[in-house]
C-alpha positions as CSV (number, residue, x, y, z in Angstrom):
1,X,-9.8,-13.7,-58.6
2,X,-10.5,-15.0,-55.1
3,X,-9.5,-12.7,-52.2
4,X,-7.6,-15.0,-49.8
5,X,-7.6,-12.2,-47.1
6,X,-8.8,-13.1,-44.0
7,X,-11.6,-10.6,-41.7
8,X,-11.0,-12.9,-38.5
9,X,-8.3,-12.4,-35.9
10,X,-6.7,-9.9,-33.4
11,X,-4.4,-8.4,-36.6
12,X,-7.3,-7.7,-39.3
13,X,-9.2,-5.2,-35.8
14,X,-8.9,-1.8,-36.6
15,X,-6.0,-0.1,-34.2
16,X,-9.0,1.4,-31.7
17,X,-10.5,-2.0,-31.0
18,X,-7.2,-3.7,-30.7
19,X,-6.3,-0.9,-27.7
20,X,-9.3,-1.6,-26.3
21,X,-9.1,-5.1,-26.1
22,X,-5.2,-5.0,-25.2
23,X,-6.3,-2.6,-22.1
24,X,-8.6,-5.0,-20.7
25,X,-6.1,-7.6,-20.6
26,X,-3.8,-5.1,-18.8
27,X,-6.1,-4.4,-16.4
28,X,-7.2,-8.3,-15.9
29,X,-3.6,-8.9,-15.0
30,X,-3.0,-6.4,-12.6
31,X,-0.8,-3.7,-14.0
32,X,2.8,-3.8,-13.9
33,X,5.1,-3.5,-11.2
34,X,6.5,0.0,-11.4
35,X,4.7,1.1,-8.4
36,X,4.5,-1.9,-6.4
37,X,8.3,-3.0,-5.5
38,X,7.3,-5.3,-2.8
39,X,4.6,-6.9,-4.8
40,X,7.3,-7.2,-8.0
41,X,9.9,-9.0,-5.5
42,X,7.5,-11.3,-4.2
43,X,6.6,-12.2,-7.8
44,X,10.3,-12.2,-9.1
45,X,10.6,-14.8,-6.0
46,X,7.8,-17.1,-6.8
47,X,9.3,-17.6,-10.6
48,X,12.0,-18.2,-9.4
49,X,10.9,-20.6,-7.3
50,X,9.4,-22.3,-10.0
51,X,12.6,-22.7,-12.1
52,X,14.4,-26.6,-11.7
53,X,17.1,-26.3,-9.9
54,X,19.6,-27.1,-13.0
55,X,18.3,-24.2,-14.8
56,X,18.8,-22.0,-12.0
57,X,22.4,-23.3,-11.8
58,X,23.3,-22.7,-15.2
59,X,21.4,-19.3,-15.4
60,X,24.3,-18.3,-12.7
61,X,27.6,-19.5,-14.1
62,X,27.0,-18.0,-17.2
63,X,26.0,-14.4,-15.5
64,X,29.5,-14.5,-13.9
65,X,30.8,-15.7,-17.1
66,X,32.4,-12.3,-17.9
67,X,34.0,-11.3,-14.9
């Protein structure tokens, strides 16, 4: 019988390479914002910048929708 597994792909790695290759992208993005408040509101800004108008509309009528 054939073995249909695959040896290709980010899922068949063993766990050591896949932290390995998961830190790099970490690092290639810049971190995270938990010790950078100034650089996570300027970011949190720009998307939301980014959003149509519409969207951004909606998004608030239904925060308020419970109160």
């Amino acid at each position: 019988m054939a073995d249909n597994t695959s040896n290709r792909g980010f899922a068949s790695m063993d766990s050591d390479k896949q932290r390995e290759i998961a830190s790099m992208g970490g690092k290639a993005s810049g971190g995270n914002f938990a010790k950078d408040h100034e650089r996570a509101s300027k970011e949190g800004k720009k998307g939301a910048e980014a959003q149509p108008t519409e969207a951004k509309r909606r998004g608030g009528e239904h925060s308020h929708q419970n109160d």
